[in-house]
C-alpha positions in Angstrom: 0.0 0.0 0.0 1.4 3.6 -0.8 1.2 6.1 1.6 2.4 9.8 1.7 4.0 10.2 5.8 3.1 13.4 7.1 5.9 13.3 10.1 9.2 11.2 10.3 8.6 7.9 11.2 12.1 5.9 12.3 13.0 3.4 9.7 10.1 4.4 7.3 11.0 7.8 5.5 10.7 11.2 6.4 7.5 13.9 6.3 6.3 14.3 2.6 7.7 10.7 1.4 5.5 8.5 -0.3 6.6 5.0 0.7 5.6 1.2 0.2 4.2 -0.1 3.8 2.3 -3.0 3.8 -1.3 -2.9 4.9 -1.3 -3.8 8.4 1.1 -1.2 9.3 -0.5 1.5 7.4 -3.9 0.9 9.4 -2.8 -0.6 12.6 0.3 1.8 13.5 0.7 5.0 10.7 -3.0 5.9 10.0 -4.1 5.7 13.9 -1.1 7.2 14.9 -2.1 10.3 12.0 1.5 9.8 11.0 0.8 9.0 7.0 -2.5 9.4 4.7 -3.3 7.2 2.2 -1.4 7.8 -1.3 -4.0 9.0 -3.9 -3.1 10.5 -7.6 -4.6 14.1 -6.0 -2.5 13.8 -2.6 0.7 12.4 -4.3 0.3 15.6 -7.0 -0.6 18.1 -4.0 2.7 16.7 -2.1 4.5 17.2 -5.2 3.1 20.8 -5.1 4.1 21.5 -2.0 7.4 19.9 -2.2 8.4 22.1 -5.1 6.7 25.6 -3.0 9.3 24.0 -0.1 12.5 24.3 -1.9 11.6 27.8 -3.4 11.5 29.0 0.1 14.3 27.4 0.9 16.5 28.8 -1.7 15.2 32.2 -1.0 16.0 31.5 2.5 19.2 30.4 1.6 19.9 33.9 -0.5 19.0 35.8 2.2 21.0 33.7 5.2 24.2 34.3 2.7 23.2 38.1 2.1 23.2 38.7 5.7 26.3 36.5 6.6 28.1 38.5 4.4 27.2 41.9 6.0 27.6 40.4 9.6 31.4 39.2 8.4 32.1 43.0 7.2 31.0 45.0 10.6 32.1 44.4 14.1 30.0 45.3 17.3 31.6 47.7 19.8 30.5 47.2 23.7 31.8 49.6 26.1 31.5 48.4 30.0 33.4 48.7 32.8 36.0 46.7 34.1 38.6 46.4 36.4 42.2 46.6 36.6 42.9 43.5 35.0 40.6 43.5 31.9 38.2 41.5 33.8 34.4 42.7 33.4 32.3 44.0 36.4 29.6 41.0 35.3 29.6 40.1 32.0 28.9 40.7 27.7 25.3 38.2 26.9 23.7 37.5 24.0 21.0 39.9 24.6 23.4 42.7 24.3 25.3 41.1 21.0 21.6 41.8 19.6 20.4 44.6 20.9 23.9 46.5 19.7 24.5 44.8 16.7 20.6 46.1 15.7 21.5 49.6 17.2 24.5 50.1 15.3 23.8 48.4 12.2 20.7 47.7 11.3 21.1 43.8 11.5 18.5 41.9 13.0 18.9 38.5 15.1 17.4 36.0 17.1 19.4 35.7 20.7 19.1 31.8 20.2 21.1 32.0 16.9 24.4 33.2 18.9 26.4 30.4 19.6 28.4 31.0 22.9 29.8 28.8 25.4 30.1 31.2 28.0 29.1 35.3 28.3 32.2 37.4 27.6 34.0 38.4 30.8 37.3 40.3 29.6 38.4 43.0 27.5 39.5 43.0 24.0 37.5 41.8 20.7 36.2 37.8 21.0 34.4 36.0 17.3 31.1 34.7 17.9 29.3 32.5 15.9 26.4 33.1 14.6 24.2 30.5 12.7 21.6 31.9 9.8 20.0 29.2 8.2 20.8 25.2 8.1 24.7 25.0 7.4 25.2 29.0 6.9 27.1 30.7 9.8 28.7 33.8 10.2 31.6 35.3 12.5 30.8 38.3 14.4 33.3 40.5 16.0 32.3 41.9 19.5 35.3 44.6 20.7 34.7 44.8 24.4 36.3 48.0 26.1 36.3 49.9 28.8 34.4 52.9 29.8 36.4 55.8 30.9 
């Protein structure tokens, strides 16, 4: 029996497949479990639809993670803060304030969960950050940390 799956099902296929299962496990496990639909000419030709509107999206949202990977690459964000005598930070640089200065000073607008930090910056001096845009596109960021006089 053909079926189109309509979420990932381990050792099956993934969403959007249409896959040969036999009958029993198309009634008794994927269509109770609403994790397929039977495979019809007019839901295999909607999938296809829909399949070919998904990878237009995701080559426009390709174009635009490489646009803005490239601006991010060309600016760097300047934090000023206090510290003390050694460079070290009275608390400490977050992701909240890569975003909210990066927007302020140039325009560029990203989520706080797309930063990828191990730890918030606690000393002086300029530290790359990673930033990921879209699938396998990321972009390094330059944060210059210095002190306020």
């Amino acid at each position: 029996m053909k079926v189109i799956l309509k979420k990932f099902v381990k050792g099956t296929g993934k969403a959007g497949e249409v896959v040969e299962v036999s009958e029993g496990f198309a009634r008794n496990f994927l269509f109770s479990r609403n994790l397929a639909e039977r495979a019809t000419e007019g839901s295999i030709s909607e999938q296809k639809h829909i399949a070919e509107t998904n990878k237009k999206k995701n080559i426009e949202n390709e174009k635009d993670a490489l646009a803005k990977k490239e601006r991010i690459e060309n600016v760097s964000v300047n934090i000023k803060t206090t510290a003390g005598e050694n460079g070290r930070l009275f608390g400490s640089i977050t992701k909240n304030d890569i975003v909210d200065r990066l927007k302020a000073e140039h325009k560029i607008a990203i989520k706080k969960k797309d930063i990828v930090m191990e730890n918030n910056i606690k000393s002086l001096g300029e530290t790359k950050v990673k930033v990921k845009l879209y699938k396998k596109i990321n972009a390094t960021l330059k944060v210059n940390v210095s002190k306020e006089k």
